[in-house]
C-alpha positions in Angstrom: 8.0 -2.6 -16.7 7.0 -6.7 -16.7 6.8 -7.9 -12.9 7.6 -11.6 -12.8 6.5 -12.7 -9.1 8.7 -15.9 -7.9 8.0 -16.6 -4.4 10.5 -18.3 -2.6 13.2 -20.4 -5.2 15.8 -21.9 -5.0 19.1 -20.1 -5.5 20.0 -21.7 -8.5 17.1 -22.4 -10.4 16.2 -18.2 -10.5 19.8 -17.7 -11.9 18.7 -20.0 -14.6 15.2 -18.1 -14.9 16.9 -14.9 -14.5 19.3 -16.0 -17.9 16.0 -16.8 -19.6 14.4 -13.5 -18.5 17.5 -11.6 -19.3 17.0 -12.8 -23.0 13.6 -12.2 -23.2 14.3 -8.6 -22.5 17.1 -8.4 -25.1 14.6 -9.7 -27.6 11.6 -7.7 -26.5 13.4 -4.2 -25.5 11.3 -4.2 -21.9 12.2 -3.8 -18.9 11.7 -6.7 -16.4 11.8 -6.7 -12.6 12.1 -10.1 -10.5 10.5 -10.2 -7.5 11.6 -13.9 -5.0 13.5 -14.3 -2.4 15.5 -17.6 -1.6 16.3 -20.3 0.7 18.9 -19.9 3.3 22.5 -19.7 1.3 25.4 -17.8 0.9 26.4 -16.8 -2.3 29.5 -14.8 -3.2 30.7 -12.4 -6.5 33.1 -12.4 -9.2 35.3 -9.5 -6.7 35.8 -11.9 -3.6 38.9 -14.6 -3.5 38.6 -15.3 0.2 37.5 -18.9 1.5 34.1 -18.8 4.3 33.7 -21.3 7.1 30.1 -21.4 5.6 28.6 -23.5 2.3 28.7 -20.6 -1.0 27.8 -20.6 -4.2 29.6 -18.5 -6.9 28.1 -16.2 -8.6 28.5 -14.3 -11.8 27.7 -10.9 -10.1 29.7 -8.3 -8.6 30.2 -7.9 -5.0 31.3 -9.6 -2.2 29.5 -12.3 0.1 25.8 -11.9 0.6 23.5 -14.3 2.4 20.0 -15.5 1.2 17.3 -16.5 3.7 13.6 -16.6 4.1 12.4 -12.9 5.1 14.5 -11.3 3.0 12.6 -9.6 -0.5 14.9 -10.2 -3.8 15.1 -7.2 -6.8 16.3 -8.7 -9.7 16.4 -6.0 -12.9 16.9 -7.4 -16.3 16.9 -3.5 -17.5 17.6 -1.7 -20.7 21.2 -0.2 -19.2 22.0 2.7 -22.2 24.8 4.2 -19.1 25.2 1.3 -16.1 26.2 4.9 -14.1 22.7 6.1 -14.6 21.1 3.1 -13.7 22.6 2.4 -10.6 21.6 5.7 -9.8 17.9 5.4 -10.1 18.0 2.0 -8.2 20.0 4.1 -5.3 17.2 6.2 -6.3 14.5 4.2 -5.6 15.6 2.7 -2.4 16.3 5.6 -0.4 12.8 6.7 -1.3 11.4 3.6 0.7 13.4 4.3 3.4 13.6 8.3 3.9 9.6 7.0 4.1 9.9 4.6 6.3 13.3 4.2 7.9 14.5 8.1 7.6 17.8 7.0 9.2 18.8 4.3 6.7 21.9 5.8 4.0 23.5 4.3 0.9 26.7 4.0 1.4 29.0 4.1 -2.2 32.2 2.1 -1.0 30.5 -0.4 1.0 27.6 -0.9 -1.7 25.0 -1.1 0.8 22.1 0.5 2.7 23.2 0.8 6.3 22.0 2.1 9.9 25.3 3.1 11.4 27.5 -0.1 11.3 24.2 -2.4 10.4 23.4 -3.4 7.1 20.2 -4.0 5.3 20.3 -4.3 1.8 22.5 -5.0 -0.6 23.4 -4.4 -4.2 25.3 -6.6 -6.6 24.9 -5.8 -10.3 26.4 -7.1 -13.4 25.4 -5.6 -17.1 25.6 -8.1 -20.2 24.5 -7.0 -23.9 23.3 -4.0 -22.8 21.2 -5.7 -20.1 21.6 -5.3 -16.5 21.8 -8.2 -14.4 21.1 -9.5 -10.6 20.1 -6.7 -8.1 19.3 -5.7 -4.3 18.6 -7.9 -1.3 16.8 -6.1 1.5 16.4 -7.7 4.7 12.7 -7.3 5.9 12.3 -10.0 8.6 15.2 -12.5 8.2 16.8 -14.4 11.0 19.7 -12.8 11.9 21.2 -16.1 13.7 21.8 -17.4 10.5 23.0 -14.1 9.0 25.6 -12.7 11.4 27.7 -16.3 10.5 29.4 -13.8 8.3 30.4 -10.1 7.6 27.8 -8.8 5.5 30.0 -7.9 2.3 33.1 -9.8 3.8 33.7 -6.1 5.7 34.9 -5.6 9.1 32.6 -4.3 12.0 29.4 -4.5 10.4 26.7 -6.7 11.3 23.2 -7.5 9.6 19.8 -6.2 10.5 16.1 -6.1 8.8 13.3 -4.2 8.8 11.5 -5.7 11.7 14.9 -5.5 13.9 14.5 -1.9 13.5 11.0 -1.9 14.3 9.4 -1.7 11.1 7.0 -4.4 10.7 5.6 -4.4 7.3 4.8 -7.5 5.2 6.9 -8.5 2.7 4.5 -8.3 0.4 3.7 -4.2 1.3 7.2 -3.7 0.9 7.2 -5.2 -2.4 4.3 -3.0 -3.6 5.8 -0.1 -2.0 9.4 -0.6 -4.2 7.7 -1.3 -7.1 6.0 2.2 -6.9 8.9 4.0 -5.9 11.0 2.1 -9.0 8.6 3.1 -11.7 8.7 6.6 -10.2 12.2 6.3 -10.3 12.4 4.9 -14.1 9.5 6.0 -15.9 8.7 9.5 -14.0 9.8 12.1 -16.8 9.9 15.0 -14.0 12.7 13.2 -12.1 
């Protein structure tokens, strides 16, 4: 797996970089795994027709309305996908072994594609696949001001608000977190036992 470490960018200049990634790994049969996170914006998927009282930018991925903001740590996989069933699964994989470490009380939740704490949300997952390549990825909130995130309904869905990991009392840097997924995603890829 190639780890290509972005720091904070600019919404639409690491779609552009993501395109050129995602060719790279069509050419050279790798997988690669973003790691940014992005100024404050809202961006919104193919699946959403409704209009926001906030600024978006459309995106080519699937999924609802998801905000972008300092804080928050960005996954994007340009993956070999062979089954885009399988995949998802050992990102859903990957994910819930961070938090059954950390935040036991975090669950994936299928219809809402999200990780949530009751009716809060964390992460989020937006995927799409493209010559056998997957696409975009998962947003997890680590320590993200919420007063610019509760502007919306996470996901566009009724009743459910944001949170992050330091709202829930985690405090961990970003940057532990990031070396704590990437672990728990080559377990989850590469580990032959799973």
């Amino acid at each position: 797996m190639i780890i290509h470490q972005w720091g904070e960018i600019e919404y639409k200049e690491a779609r552009e970089k993501m395109q050129a990634v995602h060719t790279l790994a069509y050419e050279d049969g790798q997988n690669h795994l973003i790691l940014c996170s992005h100024p404050d914006i809202f961006t919104i998927g193919t699946s959403e027709k409704k209009s926001f009282d906030v600024d978006v930018i459309q995106s080519d991925r699937g999924g609802s309305i998801t905000c972008h903001s300092p804080g928050q740590n960005i996954y994007y996989f340009c993956f070999q996908v062979k089954s885009p069933a399988q995949f998802y699964k050992k990102v859903i994989s990957a994910f819930e072994a961070f938090f059954i470490k950390y935040l036991p009380q975090v669950k994936y939740h299928k219809e809402q594609a999200g990780f949530y704490i009751q009716n809060r949300k964390i992460a989020s997952l937006g995927f799409r696949y493209s010559q056998g390549l997957s696409l975009h990825g998962v947003s997890l909130n680590v320590d993200v001001d919420l007063d610019f995130h509760v502007q919306v309904n996470p996901c566009n869905i009724e009743g459910i608000i944001p949170t992050s990991l330091v709202n829930e009392n985690l405090h961990l840097s970003q940057e532990m977190v990031n070396r704590v997924l990437v672990h728990f995603i080559e377990e989850s890829f590469y580990d032959t036992a799973v």
